[in-house]
N, C-alpha and C positions, 0 to 999 in steps of 0.2 A: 324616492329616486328610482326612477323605472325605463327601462330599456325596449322599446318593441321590436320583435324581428317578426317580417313578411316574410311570406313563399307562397307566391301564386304562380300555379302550375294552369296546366290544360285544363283540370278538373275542378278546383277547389282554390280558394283562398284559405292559408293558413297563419294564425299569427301567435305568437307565442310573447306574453309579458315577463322580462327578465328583474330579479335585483341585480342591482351593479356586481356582487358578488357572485352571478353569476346561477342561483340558482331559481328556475324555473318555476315561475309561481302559478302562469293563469296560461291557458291556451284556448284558441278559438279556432272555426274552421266554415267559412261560409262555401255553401254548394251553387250550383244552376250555370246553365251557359246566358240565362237573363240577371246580366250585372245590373239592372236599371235600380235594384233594390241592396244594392253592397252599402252605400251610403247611409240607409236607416239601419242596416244591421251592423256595419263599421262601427256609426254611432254609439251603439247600444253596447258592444263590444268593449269598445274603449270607456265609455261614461265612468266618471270619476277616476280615471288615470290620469297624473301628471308627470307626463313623460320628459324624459331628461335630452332621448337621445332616439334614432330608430333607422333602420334600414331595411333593406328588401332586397329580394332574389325572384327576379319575375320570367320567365321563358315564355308570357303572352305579351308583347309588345302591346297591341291595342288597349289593353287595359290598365297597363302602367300607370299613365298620368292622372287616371282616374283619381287608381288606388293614391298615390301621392298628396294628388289635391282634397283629398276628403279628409284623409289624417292628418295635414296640415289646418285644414281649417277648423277641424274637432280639436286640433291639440299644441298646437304653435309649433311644429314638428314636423320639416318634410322629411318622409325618407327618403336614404342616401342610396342609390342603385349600387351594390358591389360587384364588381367585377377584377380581372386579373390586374389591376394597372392597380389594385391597391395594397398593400404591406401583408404579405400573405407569410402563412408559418414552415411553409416551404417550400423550396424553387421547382420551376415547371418547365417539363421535356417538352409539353404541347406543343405540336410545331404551330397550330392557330388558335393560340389564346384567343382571341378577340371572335370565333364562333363557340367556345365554350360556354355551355347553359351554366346560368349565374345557380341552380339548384343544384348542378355536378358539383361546383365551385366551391360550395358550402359544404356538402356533403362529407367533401375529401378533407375540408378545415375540420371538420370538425371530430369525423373517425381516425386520423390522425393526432389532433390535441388531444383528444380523450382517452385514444385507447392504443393507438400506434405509441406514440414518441414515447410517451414513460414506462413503459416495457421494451422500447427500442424494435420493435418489429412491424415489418410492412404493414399493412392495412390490405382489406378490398371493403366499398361501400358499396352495397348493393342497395337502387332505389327500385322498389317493387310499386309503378304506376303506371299511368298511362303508357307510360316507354319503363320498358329495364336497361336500369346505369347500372355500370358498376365501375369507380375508380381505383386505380394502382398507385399505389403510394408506398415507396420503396424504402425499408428500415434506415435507409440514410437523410432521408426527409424530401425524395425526389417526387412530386407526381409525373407518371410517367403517362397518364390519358385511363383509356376505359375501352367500353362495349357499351353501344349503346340497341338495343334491340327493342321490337314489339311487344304490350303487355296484351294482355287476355281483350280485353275492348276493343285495340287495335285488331287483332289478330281476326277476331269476330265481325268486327265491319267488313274488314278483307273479303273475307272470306261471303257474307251476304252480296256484297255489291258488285265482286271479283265474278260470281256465278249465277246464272239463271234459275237456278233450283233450291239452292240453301238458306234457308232462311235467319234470320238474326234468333239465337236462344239465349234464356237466364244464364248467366254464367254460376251455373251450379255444378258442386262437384257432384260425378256421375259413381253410383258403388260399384262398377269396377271399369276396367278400363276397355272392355268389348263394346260396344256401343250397339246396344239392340232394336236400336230405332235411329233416324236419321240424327233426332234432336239430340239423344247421349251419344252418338258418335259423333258429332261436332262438338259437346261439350267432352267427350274425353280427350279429341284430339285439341281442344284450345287449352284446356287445365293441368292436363298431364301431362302435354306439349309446353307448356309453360314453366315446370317446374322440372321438367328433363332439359330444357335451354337453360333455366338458371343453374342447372346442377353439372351441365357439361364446361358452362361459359365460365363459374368458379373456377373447377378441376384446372382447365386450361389457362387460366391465370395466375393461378398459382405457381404452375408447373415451368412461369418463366422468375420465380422471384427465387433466392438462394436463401430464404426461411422460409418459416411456415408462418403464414400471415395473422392476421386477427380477421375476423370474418362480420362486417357490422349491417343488419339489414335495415332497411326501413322501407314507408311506404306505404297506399293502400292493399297493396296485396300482401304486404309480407307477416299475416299471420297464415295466409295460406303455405307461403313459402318455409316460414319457420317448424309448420308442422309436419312438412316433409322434405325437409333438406337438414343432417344431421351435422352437416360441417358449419351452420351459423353459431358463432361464437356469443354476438350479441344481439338485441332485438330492442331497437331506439324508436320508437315511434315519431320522435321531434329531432333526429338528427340534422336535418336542414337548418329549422330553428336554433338549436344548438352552434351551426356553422357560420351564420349570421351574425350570431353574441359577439363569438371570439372572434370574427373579421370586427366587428367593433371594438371591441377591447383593444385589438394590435392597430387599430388605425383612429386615435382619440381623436383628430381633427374632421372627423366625418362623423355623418345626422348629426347633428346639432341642430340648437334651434336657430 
């Protein structure tokens, strides 16, 4: 009896195989902005999974019905798209639900059920990717929204295509923060800029909630981030995944086959 949760973002397809009881057995993660080949790696992904149940959290529209249609036909199993209109763990200030990234969505289900609510203290979800999230989630169980900001890629394209002279570098972190050539002084200002925005944009979220939060990162950057931001509490690599379960769990009459 197995449970799939998707999270296709900008960069990558993620998906994470559940037991009903929730705990996390297999994870997969396909790359490329050429989907043409998702279906033979989906395939291969899932082979010998007989899934029960599945959904997904997608912020690429185009590639939605893809992802959908291949895992139903590998598995009798469409996934079920989650968003706010479904049985969430709790209630939302958002004033526009319905533009909320279904990845924010999860994120906040799930550093809430796991690490918020049974300690009874706020949360913030930091997703360190293409874009930095971070959601507020109030010790009383309110989401109250986020910050959503530019990651290191972003910031980098900008900054190439934004100017005549700059050119796109490795996003490598530079050993110190003077930039002795044009190429470390774009990468100290993308990395070290990166991680002075994540460290200002905490602080400042914090500073509106009347405890002191739990601090949950995840993401492709956030081993960069964990190793120099002292106030992340936790470091979840599949919290998305994670977000997904438990929107399952509270909502039984969805992915089905």
């Amino acid at each position: 009896m197995t449970w799939l949760a998707l999270d296709l973002g900008n960069s990558a397809l993620k998906g994470g195989l559940f037991e009903e009881a929730g705990r996390l057995v297999h994870t997969f993660r396909l790359t490329g902005h050429d989907a043409t080949h998702w279906p033979e790696q989906l395939t291969r992904a899932l082979h010998g999974q007989e899934l029960t149940r599945a959904a997904m959290a997608s912020v690429v529209p185009a590639r939605t019905a893809l992802v959908q249609a291949v895992v139903h036909q590998r598995t009798g199993v469409r996934p079920a798209l989650i968003g706010p209109d479904w049985q969430l763990p709790f209630t939302l200030a958002y004033e526009t639900p319905h533009t909320l990234g279904t990845d924010r969505l999860a994120a906040a289900v799930a550093a809430w059920q796991i690490y918020g609510r049974p300690q009874r203290r706020p949360v913030l979800a930091l997703l360190a990717g293409t874009a930095l999230t971070i959601e507020v989630v109030e010790a009383n169980g309110c989401y109250q929204g986020g910050v959503i900001a530019p990651g290191p890629m972003l910031m980098r394209r900008a900054l190439a295509h934004g100017t005549a002279q700059l050119p796109e570098v490795p996003l490598e972190w530079p050993t110190t923060p003077i930039g002795r050539s044009t190429q470390t002084a774009i990468q100290a200002g993308l990395l070290y800029g990166f991680v002075e925005s994540a460290r200002g944009l905490l602080r400042r979220l914090a500073e509106t909630l009347e405890a002191s939060p739990v601090v949950i990162l995840s993401g492709g950057w956030g081993p960069l981030l964990q190793a120099h931001l002292p106030d992340i509490d936790v470091y979840d690599p599949h919290l998305v995944l994670r977000g997904i379960y438990h929107l399952l769990a509270l909502n039984p009459e969805r992915g089905l086959p």
